[in-house]
C-alpha positions in Angstrom: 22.2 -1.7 -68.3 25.7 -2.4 -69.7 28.8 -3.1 -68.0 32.1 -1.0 -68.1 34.8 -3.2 -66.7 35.8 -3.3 -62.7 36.9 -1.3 -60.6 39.4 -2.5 -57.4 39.5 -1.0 -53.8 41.2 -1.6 -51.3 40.2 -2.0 -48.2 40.8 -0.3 -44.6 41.7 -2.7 -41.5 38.1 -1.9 -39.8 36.2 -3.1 -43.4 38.6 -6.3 -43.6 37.6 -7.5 -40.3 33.8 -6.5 -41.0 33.9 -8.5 -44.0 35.5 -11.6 -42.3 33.0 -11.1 -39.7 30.3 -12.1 -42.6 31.7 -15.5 -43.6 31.5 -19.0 -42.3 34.9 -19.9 -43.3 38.0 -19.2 -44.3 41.6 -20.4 -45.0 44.5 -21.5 -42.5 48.0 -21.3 -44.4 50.8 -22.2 -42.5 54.1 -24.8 -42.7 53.8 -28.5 -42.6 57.1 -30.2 -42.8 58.6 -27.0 -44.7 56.3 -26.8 -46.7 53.1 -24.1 -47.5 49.9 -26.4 -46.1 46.2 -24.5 -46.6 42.9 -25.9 -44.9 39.9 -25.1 -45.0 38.0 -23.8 -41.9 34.9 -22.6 -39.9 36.0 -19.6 -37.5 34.4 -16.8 -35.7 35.8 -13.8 -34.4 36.8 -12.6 -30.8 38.0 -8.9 -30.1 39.3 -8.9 -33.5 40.9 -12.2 -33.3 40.5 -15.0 -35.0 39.4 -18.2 -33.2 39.5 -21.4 -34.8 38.5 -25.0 -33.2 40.3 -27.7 -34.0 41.3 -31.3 -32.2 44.4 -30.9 -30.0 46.4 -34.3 -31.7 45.9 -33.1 -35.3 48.1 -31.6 -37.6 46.6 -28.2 -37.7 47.5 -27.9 -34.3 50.8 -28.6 -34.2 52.2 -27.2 -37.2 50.0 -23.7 -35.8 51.3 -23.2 -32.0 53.1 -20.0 -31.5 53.9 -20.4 -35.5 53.5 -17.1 -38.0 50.5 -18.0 -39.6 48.0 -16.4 -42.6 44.5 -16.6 -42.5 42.0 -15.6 -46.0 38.6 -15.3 -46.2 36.6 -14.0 -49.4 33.4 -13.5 -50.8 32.8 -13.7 -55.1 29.9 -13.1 -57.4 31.0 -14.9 -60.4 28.7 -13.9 -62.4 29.3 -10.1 -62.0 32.8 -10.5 -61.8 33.1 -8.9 -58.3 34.0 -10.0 -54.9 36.4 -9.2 -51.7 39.0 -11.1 -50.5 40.8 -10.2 -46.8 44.1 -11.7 -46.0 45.1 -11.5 -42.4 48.7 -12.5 -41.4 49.8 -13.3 -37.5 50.8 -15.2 -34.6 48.9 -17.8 -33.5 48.9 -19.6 -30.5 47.0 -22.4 -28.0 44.1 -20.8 -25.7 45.2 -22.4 -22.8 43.4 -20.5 -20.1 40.4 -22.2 -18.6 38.0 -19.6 -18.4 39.2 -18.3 -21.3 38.4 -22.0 -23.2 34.9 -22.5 -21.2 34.2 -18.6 -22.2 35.1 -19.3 -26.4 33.1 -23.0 -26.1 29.9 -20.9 -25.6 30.7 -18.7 -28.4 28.6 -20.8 -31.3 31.5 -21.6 -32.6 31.0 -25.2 -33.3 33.1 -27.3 -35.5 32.0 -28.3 -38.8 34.7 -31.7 -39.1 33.7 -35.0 -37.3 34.8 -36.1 -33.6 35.7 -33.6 -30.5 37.4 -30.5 -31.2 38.4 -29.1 -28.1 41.5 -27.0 -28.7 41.1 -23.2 -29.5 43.4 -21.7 -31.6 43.8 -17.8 -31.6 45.2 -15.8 -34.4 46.1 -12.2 -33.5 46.4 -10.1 -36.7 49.4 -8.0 -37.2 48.8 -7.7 -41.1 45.7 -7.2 -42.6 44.7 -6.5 -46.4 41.6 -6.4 -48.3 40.5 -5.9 -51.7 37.1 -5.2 -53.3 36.7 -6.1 -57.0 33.0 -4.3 -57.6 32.1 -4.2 -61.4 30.9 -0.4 -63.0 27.6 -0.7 -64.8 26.2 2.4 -66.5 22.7 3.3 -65.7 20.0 4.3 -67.9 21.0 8.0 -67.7 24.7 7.4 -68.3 26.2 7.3 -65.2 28.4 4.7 -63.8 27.1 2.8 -60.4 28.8 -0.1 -58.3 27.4 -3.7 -58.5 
């Protein structure tokens, strides 16, 4: 079979947050002393939220509560040039209800960076874009099929 280039979709909000819903991780961007600061981080979904568990002295933290933040999560085939990527854009803010905190601890979502991480941050989408880059092959019989 040979390939005939890519082709690029893009995505509805319902398949963006499916797709995130697949991944381990994903990216935090948000403003560190004026600046564009981007980490790396393990997350997992709650009513179409995302929840992220972080220490409550650190950085991440601090720079996030009640900021505008933007969260990106993708998944690539290098090798057939084809992928997704969903960028999600929102406010985020500090769970601070208890039941709410015991309720998220029991979630699975356990964090992947040493020492406690006790503080749940929730991201509330109020942008979300995806794209899916899905290379055309063309089958035996001629006809053009997504990989």
């Amino acid at each position: 079979m040979d390939f005939n280039g890519t082709t690029l979709e893009h995505l509805s909000r319902e398949e963006c947050l499916l797709l995130v819903g697949q991944v381990p991780v994903g990216r935090i961007v948000y403003t560190r002393q004026a600046l564009p600061a981007v980490e790396l981080v393990n997350f997992a979904l709650d009513d179409g939220d995302i929840i992220i568990r972080t220490d409550s002295g650190g950085k991440l933290a601090a720079a996030t509560r009640g900021a505008v933040v933007a969260f990106e999560a993708d998944s690539v085939d290098g090798a057939a040039h084809a992928g997704w990527s969903v960028t999600i854009v929102g406010y985020s803010r500090v769970v601070t209800d208890r039941e709410e905190i015991l309720r998220l601890a029991q979630t699975g979502l356990e964090p992947w960076a040493p020492g406690e991480r006790d503080h749940f941050i929730r991201i509330s989408p109020e942008i979300v874009n995806g794209r899916r880059l899905a290379a055309r092959r063309l089958t035996g019989d001629g006809n053009e099929s997504l990989v």
